[in-house]
VEXDREN-2710 file (C-alpha; in Angstrom, 1 decimal):
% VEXDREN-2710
k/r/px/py/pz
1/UNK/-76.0/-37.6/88.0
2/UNK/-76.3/-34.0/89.3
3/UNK/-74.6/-32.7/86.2
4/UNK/-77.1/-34.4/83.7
5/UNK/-80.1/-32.8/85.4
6/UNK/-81.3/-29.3/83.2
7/UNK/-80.7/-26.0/84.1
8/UNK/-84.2/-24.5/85.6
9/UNK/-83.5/-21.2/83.6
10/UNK/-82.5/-22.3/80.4
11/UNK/-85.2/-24.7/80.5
12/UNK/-87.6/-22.2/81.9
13/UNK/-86.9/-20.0/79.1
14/UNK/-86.6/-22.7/76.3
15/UNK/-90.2/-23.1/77.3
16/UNK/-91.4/-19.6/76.4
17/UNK/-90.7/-20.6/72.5
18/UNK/-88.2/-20.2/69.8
19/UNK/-88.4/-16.5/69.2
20/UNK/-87.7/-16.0/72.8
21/UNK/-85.3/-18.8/73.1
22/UNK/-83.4/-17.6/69.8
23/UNK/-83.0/-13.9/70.9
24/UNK/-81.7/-14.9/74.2
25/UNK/-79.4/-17.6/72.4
26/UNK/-78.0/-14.6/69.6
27/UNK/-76.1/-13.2/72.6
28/UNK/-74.7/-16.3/74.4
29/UNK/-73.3/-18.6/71.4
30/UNK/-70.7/-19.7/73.5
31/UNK/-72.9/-21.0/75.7
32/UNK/-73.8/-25.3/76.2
33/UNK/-77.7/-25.0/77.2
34/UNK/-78.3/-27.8/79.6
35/UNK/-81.7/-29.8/79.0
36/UNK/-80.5/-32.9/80.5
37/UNK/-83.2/-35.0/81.8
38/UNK/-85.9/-32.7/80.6
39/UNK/-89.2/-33.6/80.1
40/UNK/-90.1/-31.5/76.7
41/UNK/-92.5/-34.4/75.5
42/UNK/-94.5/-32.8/72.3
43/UNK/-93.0/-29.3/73.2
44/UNK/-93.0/-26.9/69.7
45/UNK/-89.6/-25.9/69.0
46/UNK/-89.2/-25.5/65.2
47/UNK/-86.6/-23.3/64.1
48/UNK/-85.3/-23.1/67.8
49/UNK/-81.6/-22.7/68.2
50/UNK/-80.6/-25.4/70.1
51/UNK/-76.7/-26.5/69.1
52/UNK/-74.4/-28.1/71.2
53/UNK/-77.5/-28.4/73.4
54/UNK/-77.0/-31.3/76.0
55/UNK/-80.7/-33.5/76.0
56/UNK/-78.8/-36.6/77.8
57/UNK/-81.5/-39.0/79.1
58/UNK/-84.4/-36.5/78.0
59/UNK/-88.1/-37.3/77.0
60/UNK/-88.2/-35.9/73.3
61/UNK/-91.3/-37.8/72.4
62/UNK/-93.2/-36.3/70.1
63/UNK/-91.4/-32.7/69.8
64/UNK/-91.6/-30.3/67.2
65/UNK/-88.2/-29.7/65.9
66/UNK/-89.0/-28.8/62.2
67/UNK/-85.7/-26.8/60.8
68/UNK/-83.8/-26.2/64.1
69/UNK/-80.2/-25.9/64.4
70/UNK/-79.2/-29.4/66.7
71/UNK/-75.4/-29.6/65.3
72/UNK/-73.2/-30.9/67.9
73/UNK/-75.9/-31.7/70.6
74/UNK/-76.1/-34.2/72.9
75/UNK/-78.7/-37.2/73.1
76/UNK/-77.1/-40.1/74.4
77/UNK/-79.7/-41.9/76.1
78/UNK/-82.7/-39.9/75.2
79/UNK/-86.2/-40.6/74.0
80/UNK/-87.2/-39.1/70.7
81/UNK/-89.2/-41.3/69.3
82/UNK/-92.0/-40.1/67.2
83/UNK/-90.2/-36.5/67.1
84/UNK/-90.4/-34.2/64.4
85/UNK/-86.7/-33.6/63.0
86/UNK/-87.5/-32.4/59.5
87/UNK/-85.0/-30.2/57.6
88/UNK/-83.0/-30.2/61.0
89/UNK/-79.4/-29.4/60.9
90/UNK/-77.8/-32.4/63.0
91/UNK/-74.2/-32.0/62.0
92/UNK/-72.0/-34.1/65.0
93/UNK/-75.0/-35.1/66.9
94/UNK/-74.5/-38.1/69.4
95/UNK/-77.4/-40.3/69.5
96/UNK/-75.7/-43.5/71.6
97/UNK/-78.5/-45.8/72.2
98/UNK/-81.1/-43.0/71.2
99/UNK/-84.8/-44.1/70.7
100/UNK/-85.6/-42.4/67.4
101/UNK/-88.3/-45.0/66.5
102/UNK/-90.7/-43.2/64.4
103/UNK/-89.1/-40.2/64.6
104/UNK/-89.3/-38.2/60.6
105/UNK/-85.9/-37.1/59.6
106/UNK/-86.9/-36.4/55.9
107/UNK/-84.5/-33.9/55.0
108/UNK/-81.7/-33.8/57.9
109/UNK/-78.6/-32.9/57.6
110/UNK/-76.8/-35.7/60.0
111/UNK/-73.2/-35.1/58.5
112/UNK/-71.0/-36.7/60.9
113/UNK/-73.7/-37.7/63.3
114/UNK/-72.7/-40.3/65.8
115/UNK/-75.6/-43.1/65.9
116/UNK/-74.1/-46.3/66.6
117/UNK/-77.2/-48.8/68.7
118/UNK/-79.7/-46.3/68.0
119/UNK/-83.4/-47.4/67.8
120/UNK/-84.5/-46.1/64.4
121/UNK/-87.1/-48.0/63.7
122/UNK/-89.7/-46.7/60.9
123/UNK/-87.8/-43.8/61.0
124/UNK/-88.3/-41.8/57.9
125/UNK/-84.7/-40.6/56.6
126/UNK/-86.0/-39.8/53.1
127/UNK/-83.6/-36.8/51.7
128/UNK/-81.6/-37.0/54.5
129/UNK/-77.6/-36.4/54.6
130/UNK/-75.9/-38.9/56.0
131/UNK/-72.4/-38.7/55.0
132/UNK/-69.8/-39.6/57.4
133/UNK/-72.5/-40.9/59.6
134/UNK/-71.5/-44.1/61.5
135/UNK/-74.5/-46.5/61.8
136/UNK/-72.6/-49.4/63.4
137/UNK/-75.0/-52.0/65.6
138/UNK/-78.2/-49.4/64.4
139/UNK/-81.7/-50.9/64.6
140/UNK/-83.3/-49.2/61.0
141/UNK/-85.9/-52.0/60.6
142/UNK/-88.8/-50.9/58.4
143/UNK/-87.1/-47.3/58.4
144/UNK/-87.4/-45.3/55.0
145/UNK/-84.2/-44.8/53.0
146/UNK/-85.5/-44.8/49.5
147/UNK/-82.6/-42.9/47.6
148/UNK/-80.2/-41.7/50.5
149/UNK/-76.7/-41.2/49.9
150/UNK/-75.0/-43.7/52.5
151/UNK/-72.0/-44.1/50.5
152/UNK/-68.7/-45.0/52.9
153/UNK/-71.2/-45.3/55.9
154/UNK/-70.4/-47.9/58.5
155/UNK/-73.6/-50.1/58.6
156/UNK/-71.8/-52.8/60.6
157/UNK/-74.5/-55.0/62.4
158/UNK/-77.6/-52.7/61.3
159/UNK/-80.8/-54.3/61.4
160/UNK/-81.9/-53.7/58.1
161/UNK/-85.0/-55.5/58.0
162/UNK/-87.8/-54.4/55.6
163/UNK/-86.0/-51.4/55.1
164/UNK/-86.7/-49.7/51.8
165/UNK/-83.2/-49.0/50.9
166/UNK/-84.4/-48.3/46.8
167/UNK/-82.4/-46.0/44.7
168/UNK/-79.8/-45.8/47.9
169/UNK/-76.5/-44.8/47.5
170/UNK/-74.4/-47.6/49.3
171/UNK/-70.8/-47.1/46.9
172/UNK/-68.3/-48.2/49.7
173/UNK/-70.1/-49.0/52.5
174/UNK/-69.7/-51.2/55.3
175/UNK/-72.8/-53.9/55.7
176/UNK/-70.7/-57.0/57.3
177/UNK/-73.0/-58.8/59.0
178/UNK/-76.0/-56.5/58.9
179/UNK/-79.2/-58.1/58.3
180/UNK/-81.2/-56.5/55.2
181/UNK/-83.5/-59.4/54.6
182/UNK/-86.6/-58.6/53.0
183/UNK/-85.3/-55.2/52.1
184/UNK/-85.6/-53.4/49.0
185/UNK/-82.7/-52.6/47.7
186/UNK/-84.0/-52.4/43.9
187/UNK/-81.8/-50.3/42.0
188/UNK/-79.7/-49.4/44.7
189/UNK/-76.3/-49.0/43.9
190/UNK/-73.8/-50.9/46.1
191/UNK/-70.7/-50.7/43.9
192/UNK/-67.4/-51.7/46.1
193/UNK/-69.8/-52.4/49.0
194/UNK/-68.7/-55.0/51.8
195/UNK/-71.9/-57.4/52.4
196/UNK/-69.5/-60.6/53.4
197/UNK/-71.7/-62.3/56.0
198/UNK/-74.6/-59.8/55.2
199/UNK/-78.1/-61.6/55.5
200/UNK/-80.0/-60.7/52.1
201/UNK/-82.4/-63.3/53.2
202/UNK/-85.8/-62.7/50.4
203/UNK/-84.1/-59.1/49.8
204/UNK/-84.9/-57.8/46.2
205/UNK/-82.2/-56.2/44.3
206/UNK/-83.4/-55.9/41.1
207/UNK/-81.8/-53.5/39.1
208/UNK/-79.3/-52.6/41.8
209/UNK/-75.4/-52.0/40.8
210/UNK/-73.5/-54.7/42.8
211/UNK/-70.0/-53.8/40.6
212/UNK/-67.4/-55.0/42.9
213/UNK/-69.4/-55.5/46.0
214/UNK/-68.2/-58.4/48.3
215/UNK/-70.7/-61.1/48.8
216/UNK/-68.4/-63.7/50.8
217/UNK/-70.5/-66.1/53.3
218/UNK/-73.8/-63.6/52.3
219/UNK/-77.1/-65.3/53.1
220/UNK/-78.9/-64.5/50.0
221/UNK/-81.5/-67.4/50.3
222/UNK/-84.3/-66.5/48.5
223/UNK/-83.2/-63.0/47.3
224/UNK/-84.6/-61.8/44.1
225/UNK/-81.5/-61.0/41.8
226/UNK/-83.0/-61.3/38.5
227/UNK/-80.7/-60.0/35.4
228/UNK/-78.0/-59.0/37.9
229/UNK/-75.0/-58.1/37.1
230/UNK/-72.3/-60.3/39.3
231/UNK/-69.4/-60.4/36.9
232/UNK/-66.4/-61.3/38.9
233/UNK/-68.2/-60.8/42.2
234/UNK/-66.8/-62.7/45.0
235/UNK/-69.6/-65.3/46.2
236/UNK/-67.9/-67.9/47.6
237/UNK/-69.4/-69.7/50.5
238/UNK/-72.5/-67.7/49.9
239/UNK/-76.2/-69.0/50.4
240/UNK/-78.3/-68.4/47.4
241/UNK/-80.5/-71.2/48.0
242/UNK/-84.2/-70.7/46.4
243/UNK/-82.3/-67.4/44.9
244/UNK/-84.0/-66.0/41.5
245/UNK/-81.0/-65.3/39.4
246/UNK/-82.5/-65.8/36.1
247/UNK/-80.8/-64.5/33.3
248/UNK/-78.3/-63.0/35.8
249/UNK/-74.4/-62.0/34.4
250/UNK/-72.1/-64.2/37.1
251/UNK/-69.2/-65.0/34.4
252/UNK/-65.8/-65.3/36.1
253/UNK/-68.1/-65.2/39.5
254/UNK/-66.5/-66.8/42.3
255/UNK/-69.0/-69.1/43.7
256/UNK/-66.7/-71.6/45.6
257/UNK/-68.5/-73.7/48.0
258/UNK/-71.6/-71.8/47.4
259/UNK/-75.1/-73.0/47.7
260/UNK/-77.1/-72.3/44.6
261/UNK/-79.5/-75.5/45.3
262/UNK/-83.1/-74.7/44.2
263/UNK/-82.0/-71.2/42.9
264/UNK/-83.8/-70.2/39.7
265/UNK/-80.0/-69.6/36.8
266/UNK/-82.6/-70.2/33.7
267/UNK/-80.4/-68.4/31.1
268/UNK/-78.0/-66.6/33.5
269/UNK/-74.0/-66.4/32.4
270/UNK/-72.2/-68.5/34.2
271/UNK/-69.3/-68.9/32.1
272/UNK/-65.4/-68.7/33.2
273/UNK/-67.4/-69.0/37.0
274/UNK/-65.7/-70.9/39.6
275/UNK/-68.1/-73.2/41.1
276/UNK/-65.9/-75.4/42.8
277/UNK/-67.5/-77.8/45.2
278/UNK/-70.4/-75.7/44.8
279/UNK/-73.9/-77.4/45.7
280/UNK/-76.3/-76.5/42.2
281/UNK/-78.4/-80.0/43.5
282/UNK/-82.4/-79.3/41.8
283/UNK/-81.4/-75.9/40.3
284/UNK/-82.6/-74.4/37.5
285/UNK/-80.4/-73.9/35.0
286/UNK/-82.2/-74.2/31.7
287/UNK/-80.3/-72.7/28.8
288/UNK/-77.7/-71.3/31.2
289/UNK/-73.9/-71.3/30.0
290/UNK/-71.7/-72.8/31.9
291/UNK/-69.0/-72.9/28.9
292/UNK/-65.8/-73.2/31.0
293/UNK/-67.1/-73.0/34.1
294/UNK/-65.0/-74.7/37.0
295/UNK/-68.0/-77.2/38.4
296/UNK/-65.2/-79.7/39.8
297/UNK/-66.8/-81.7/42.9
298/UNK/-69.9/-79.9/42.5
299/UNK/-73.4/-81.5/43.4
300/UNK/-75.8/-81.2/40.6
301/UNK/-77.6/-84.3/41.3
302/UNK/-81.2/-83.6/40.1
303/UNK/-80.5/-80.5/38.3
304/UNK/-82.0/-78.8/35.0
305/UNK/-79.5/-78.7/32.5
306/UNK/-81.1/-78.8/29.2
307/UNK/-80.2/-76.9/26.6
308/UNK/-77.2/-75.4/29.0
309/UNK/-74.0/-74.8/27.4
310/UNK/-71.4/-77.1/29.0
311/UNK/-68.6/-76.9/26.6
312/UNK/-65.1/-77.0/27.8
313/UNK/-66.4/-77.0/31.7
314/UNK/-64.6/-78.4/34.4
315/UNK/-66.6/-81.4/35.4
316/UNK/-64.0/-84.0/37.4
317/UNK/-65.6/-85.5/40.9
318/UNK/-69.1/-83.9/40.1
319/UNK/-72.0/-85.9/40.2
320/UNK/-74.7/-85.5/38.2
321/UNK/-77.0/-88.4/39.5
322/UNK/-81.0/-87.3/37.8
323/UNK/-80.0/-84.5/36.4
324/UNK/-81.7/-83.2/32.9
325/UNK/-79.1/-82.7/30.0
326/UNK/-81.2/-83.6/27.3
327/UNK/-79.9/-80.5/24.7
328/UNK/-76.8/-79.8/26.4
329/UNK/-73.5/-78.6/24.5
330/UNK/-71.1/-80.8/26.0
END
């Protein structure tokens, strides 16, 4: 472990502040300064230069790193939880199983940054770059995201819980099973994005561009999806259970299998939609069309269907046992 321990001088001299630091560095830029294991708990480094700096396994609680130049350093296995990393430039950082819990990023640039099981818990990455960033298995429950681009980013596994993910920039990415329940995710745009398996659990996406996005086997119980637009969107085998989809666009949806009991479809589009099988069992879908809708096999025992538009719809095997049609186009 000798060769993770820091180097007494550099360490020494790190500790005399960035003006001293940065001179010193101007004339070794070759150099990898070696801080590993260093204790530099609420140290004052703004506008140090510290790139390609190793900090494996050290204590960067609390530090003061407001604007300085971390590209390429190391800091697998360190603590930097609560730090300040404002306006830092982070370009090809590792952060393996970093604690960054806390920490403010507002700003950073974290191009290419490598931060796949870091802790970034309440983390605030307002204005930060994170292009090219892979956030695979990252914990960023309750982190701050409001309007990041994190378009193409590998988000595979993220804990996404309470994360405010509004006005982000998700075109592309890769949420397969992460879990963004009870997230905000209002007016975020997740055009092309992969949420098959994603847990949306309570999530609110009002307003948010889901054009293309794959929702296969989502768990969207609860999830606030009011006026959405879903045209075409593959659903199938998703949970929307207790899901507000009122007035929602899901015509030519593919909602195979899917579980849409107690979900709120007053006046939502669900015409051309392939609801085969699908369970719609005490929905409400009051004034909704469902003019040619595929609802073969379906359960929609108990459901509201007045005034919903069922002409030309598919309904062989379904059983409609209680349910409400008084006012239905049939």
């Amino acid at each position: 472990m000798a060769q993770h321990m820091a180097n007494l001088y550099h360490l020494n001299l790190l500790k005399k502040g960035a003006k001293v630091w940065n001179a010193w560095r101007a004339k070794q830029r070759e150099l990898q300064p070696n801080l590993g294991r260093a204790d530099l708990k609420n140290a004052s480094l703004c506008g140090a230069d510290l790139h390609r700096a190793n900090f494996i396994e050290a204590n960067l609680s609390g530090t003061r790193l407001f604007q300085a130049n971390l590209s390429e350093a190391n800091f697998s296995g360190a603590i930097v939880s609560g730090a300040d990393l404002r306006q830092t430039n982070l370009c090809g950082a590792i952060f393996y199983g970093v604690k960054l819990n806390g920490a403010n990023l507002s700003g950073a640039d974290l191009y290419g940054a490598r931060l796949c099981g870091a802790d970034l818990r309440g983390a605030l990455l307002n204005g930060a770059n994170l292009g090219g960033v892979n956030l695979g298995g990252a914990n960023l429950s309750g982190s701050s995201l409001k309007g990041v681009n994190l378009c193409g980013v590998n988000l595979v596994g993220a804990d996404l819980i309470m994360a405010d993910l509004s006005h982000a920039q998700l075109g592309e990415a890769t949420l397969s099973w992460a879990n963004l329940s009870r997230s905000d995710l209002r007016a975020a745009d997740l055009t092309r994005a992969d949420l098959s398996w994603a847990v949306l659990a309570a999530a609110d996406l009002r307003g948010a561009n889901l054009c293309e996005a794959n929702l296969y086997s989502a768990d969207l119980h609860g999830a606030n999806l009011r006026q959405i637009n879903l045209q075409g969107n593959n659903l199938s085998h998703a949970n929307l259970s207790a899901a507000i989809l009122s007035d929602a666009d899901l015509t030519r949806a593919l909602l195979v299998h899917a579980n849409l009991s107690d979900a709120n479809l007053s006046g939502a589009d669900l015409s051309r939609a392939n609801l085969y099988r699908a369970n719609l069992c005490h929905a409400d879908l009051y004034r909704a069309s469902l003019s040619e809708a595929d609802l073969r096999e379906g359960n929609l025992n108990a459901t509201d269907l007045r005034g919903a538009d069922l002409t030309r719809a598919l309904l062989n095997g379904a059983t409609l046992d209680g349910a409400d049609l008084r006012g239905a186009l049939r």
